[in-house]
C-alpha positions in Angstrom: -18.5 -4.6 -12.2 -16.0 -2.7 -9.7 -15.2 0.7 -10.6 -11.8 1.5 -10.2 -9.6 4.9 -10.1 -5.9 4.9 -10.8 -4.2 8.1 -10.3 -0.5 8.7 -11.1 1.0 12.3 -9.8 4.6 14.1 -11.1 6.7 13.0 -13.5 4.9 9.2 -14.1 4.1 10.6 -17.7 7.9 10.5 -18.1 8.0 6.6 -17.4 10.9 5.3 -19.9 12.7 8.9 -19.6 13.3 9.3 -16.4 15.9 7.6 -14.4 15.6 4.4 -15.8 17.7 2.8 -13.6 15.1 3.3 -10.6 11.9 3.3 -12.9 13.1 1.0 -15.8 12.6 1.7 -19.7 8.4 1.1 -20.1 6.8 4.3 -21.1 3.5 5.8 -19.1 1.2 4.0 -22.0 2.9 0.9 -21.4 1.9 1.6 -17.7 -1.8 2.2 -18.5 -2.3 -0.6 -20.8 -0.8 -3.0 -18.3 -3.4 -1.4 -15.8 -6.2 -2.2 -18.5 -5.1 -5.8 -19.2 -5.0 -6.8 -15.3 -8.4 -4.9 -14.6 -10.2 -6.8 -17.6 -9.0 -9.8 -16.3 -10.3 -9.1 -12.8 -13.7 -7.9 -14.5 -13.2 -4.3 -13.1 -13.9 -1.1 -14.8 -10.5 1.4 -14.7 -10.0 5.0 -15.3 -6.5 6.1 -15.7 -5.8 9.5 -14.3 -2.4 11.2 -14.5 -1.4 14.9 -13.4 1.6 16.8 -12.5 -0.8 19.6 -10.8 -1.6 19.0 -7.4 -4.6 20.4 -7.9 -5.9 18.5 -10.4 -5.4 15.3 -8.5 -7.2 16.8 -5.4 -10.2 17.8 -7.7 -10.3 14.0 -9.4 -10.4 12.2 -5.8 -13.0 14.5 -5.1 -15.0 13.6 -8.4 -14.7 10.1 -7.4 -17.1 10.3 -4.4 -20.2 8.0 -5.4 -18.6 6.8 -8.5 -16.0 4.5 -8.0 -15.8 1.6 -5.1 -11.9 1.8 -5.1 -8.5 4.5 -6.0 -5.2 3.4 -6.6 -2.7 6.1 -6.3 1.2 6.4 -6.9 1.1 10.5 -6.3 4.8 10.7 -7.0 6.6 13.5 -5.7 3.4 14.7 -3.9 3.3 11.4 -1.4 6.1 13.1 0.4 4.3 16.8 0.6 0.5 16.5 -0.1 -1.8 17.0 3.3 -4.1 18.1 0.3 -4.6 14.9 -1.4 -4.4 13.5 1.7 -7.3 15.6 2.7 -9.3 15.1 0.1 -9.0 10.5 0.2 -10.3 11.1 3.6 -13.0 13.2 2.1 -14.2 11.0 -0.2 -13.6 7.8 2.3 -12.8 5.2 -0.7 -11.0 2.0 -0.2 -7.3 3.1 -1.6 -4.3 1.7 -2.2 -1.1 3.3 -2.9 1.7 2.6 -4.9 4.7 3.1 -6.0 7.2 1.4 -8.8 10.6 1.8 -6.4 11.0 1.0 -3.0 10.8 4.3 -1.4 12.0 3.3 2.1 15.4 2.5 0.6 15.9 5.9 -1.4 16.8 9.2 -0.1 15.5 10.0 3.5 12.8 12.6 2.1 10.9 9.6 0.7 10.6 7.3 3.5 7.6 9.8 4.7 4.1 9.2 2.7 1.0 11.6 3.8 -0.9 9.3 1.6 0.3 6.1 4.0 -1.5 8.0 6.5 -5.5 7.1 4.7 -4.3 4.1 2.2 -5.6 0.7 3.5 -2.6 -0.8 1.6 0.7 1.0 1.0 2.8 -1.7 -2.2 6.7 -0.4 -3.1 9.5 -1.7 -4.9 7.3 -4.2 -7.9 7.1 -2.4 -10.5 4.2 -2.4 -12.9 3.3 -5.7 -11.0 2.1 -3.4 -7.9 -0.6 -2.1 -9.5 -2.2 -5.6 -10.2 -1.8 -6.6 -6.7 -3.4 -3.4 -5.9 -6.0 -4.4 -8.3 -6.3 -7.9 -6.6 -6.6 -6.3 -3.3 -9.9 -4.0 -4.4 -11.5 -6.6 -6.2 -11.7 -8.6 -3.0 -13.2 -5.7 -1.1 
């Protein structure tokens, strides 16, 4: 069985809250037990991480070395600014896959730049929860 880390970054524990225009009105559990539902069905083991410190996501990815064959990561905010978490998935050198729930190449100019673009093997934007099952789909062939 795969093992699989998801990490979300800033604000994604305010799913449902915040702007729901851009992120809709599902909450950050409804998030995770999607994640758990498409992982089961793919037979993979998942670990939900989520963090607004920057340092605790570094310190997770680095956890992860020997113990999981894949990360997906939506690092919010940070994707824009983090040559730390960047640093540390080339550390670790695990398949990733980022995502994100909004298309950030058609929001403000700030956001068309991802550090984490740089390492990810697979950059999916603008589908919602459904991103992270395609992210899924992607590991599970790996």
């Amino acid at each position: 069985m795969k093992k699989v880390l998801v990490i979300n970054g800033a604000n994604l524990n305010m799913l449902g809250i915040r702007e729901p225009k851009i992120y809709g009105g599902k909450t950050y559990f409804d998030l995770v037990d999607y994640i758990v539902r498409q992982a089961k069905n793919l037979n993979m083991e998942i670990e939900c991480f989520q963090s607004n410190f920057e340092g605790a996501i570094v310190e997770k990815i680095q956890k992860a070395y020997q113990k999981f064959e894949g990360i997906i990561i939506n690092a919010g905010g940070y994707t824009h600014t983090s040559v730390a978490i960047l640093d540390a998935l080339k550390a670790v050198n695990i398949p990733t896959v980022e995502v994100h729930l909004s298309d950030i190449s058609e929001r403000e100019s700030f956001r068309k730049v991802s550090y984490i673009a740089l390492y990810a093997e697979k950059t999916i934007v603008g589908k919602g929860f459904e991103g992270y099952s395609e992210a899924l789909d992607y590991l599970s062939r790996l």
